[in-house]
C-alpha positions in Angstrom: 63.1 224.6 34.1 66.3 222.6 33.4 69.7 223.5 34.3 72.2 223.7 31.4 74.7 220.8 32.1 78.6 221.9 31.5 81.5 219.6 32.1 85.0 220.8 32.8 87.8 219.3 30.5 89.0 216.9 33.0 85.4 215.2 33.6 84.6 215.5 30.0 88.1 213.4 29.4 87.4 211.2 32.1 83.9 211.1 31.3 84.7 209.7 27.6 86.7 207.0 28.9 84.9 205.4 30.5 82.0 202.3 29.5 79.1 203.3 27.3 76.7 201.5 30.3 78.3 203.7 33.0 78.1 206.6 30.7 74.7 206.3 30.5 74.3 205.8 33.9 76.0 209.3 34.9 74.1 211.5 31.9 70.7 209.8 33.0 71.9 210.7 36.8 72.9 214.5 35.4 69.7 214.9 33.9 68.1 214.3 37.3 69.9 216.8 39.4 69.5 219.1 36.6 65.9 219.0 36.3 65.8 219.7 39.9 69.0 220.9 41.6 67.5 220.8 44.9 66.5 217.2 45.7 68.2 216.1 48.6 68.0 212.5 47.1 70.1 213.4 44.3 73.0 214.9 46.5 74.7 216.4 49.1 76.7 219.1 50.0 80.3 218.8 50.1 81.8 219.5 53.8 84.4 222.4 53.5 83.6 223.3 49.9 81.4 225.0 47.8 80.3 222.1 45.9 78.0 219.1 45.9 78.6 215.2 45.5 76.4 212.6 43.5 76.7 208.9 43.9 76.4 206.7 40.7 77.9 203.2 41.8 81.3 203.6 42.6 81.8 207.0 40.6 81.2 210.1 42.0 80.4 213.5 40.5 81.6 217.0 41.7 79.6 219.7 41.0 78.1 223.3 41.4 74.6 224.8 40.8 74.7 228.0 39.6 71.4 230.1 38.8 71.2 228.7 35.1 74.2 226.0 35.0 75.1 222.4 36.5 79.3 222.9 36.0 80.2 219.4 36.9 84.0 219.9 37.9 84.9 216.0 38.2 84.0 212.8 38.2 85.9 209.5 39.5 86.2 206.8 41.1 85.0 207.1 45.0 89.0 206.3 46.2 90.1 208.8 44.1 88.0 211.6 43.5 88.3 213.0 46.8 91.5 212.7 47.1 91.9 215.0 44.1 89.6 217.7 45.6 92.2 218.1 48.5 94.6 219.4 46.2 
C-alpha cells in the first residue's frame, strides 16, 4: 500500500521553482519513500524532531509518515534547509 503524498505550501512553492530534471528527481524519490516508508535506505530520522530527512543531491526533503500520509513539510537546499527547521 502507498502512502498519499502531501506537500505543505512552502515545499509546494519551492518545489515548483525549481528545474523540471530536479523535479523529477524529488517526485521519483517521493514515490519511493512512499511506497515504503520504512526503508532505512530512503531516510533517516531527524535528531531532536519528529521528522525524517531524504537526500536527493544537494536538496533535502523534510517530512513525516503518518498512518495513511507522506506530509513533506520542506524541501531545500542542504545549507539551508536546516537552518530553517531551527526556527
Amino acid at each position: 500500500m502507498s502512502l498519499k503524498i502531501q506537500l505543505s505550501a512552502t515545499a509546494a512553492k519551492y518545489f515548483s521553482s525549481l528545474d523540471r530534471n530536479i523535479q523529477a528527481r524529488i517526485r521519483k524519490k517521493l514515490e519511493a519513500i512512499a511506497a515504503d516508508p520504512q526503508a532505512a535506505r530512503l531516510s533517516k530520522p531527524l535528531v531532536g524532531v519528529d521528522s525524517r530527512t531524504a537526500r536527493v543531491g544537494d536538496y533535502r526533503i523534510i517530512f513525516t509518515i503518518d498512518p495513511e500520509v507522506l506530509f513533506v513539510a520542506d524541501i531545500g537546499p542542504r545549507g539551508q534547509i536546516y537552518r530553517r527547521l531551527q526556527r
